[in-house]
C-alpha positions in Angstrom: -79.0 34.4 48.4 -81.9 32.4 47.1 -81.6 29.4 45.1 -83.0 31.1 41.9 -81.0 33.9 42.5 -77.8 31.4 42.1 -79.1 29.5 39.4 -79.2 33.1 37.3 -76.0 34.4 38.3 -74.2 30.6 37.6 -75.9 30.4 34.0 -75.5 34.3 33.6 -71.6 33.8 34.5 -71.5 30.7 32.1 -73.1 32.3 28.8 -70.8 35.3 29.0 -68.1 33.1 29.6 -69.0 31.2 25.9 -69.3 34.6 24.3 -66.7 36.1 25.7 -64.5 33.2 24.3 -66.3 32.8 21.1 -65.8 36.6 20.4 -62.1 36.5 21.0 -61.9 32.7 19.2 -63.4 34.6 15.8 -61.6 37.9 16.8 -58.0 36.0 16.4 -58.8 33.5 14.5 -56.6 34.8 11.1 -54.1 35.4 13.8 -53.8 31.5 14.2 -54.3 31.0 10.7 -51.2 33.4 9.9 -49.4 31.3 12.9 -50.5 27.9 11.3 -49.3 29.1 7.7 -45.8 30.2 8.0 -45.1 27.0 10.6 -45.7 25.1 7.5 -43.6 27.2 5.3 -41.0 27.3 7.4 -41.4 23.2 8.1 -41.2 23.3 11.9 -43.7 20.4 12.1 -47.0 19.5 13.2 -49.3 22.5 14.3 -50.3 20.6 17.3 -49.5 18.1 19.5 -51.2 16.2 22.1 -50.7 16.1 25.8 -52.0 13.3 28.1 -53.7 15.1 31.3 -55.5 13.7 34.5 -58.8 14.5 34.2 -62.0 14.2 36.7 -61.0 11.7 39.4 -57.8 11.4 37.8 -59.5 9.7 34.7 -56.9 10.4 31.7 -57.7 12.5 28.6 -55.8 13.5 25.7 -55.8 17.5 25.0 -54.4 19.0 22.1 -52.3 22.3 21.9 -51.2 24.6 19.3 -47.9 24.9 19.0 
């Protein structure tokens, strides 16, 4: 496999990767919305909360989750 052949294939694997995910993000979107809205009716707290993760050579970063 040539080089260019690899470069393509990476960046063609990484776009529909992004619009795959952005598709689905907007897709369920008033899912999460619906999710978001009745956790603050029914007063279960926060809608997220953060998580402390090892990172790239073990560096720490905080990521936050929906509950």
């Amino acid at each position: 496999m040539t080089l260019l052949n690899r470069i393509y294939r990476s960046f063609g694997k990484r776009l529909l990767d992004i619009t795959v995910s952005l598709a689905l993000l907007i897709l369920f979107s008033p899912v999460i919305l619906l999710i978001m809205g009745v956790q603050r009716i029914v007063g279960i707290g926060g809608m997220f909360f953060s998580q402390r993760r090892p990172g790239h050579k073990e560096k720490p970063f905080v990521m936050l989750k929906f509950k």
